[in-house]
N, C-alpha and C positions, 0 to 999 in steps of 0.2 A: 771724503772718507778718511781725514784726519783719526789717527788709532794713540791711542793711552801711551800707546809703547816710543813710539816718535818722541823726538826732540825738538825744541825750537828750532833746531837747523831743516831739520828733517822734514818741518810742517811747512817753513818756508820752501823747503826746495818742493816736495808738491803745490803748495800753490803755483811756484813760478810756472815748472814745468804743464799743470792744467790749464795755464791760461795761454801757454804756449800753443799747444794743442786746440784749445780751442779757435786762436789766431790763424792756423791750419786750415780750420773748415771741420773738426773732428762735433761729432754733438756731444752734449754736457756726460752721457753718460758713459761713453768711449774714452774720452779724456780725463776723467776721474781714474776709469781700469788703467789706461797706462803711464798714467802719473802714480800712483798707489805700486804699481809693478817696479817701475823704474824705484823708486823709495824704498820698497820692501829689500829689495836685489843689491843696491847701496849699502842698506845697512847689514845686509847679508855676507858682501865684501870685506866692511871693513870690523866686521866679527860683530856690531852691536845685535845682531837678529837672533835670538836663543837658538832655533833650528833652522838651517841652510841647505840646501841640495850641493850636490859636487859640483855642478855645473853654476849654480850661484857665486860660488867662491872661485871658481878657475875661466870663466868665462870671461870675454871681453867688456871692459866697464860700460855701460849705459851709454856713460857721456860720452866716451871715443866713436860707439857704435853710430852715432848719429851720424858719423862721418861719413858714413858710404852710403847712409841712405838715399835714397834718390830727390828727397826733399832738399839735401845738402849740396846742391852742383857743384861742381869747383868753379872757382872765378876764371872771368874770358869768355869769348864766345865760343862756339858747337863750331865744328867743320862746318857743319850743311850753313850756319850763319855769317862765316865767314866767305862761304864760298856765292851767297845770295849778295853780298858788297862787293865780291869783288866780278860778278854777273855787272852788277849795277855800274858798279866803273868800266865795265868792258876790258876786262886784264885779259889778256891772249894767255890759251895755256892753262886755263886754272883748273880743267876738268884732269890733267895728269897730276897735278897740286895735290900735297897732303897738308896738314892742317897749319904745320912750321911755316911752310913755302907762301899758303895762303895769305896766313897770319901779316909776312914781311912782304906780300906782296902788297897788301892790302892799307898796311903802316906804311909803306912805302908811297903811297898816291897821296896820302891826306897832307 
């Protein structure tokens, strides 16, 4: 869905991001809608889009937004995986264990 109004930055940054999406698992035509969104919303930011909404312009960037998605984990293992290792090494204790305790208990054996 490459549009007239785009730039060469702009056309690359939707390809990148559609083939992102489709790497995902998203199908071709969900992936074009929020690649074309994500683009539009960009250039709505950084003023290139003739008309923007308010929420366009004062809204969190795209690209930060990815951060909390749930697609985006933070690195490290989950409590509940840390707590299945250290099940597995037989650590006394670990069901009072929060995820810090687990973590150094668990470093701690290897």
């Amino acid at each position: 869905m490459p549009q007239q109004a785009w730039n060469a930055k702009r056309e690359r940054q939707y390809e990148h991001i559609k083939e992102s999406e489709r790497k995902q698992g998203r199908s071709t035509k969900r992936a074009k809608e929020i690649a074309a969104r994500t683009v539009n919303k960009e250039r709505a930011r950084s003023g290139e889009a003739e008309e923007s909404s308010r929420t366009s312009q004062r809204d969190m960037s795209s690209s930060r937004r990815g951060l909390r998605s749930g697609t985006n984990r933070p690195r490290g293992r989950t409590k509940e995986q840390l707590y299945n290792e250290a099940k597995r090494m037989n650590i006394r204790g670990r069901s009072r264990m929060n995820k810090q305790q687990l973590q150094r208990a668990v470093d701690g054996r290897k």
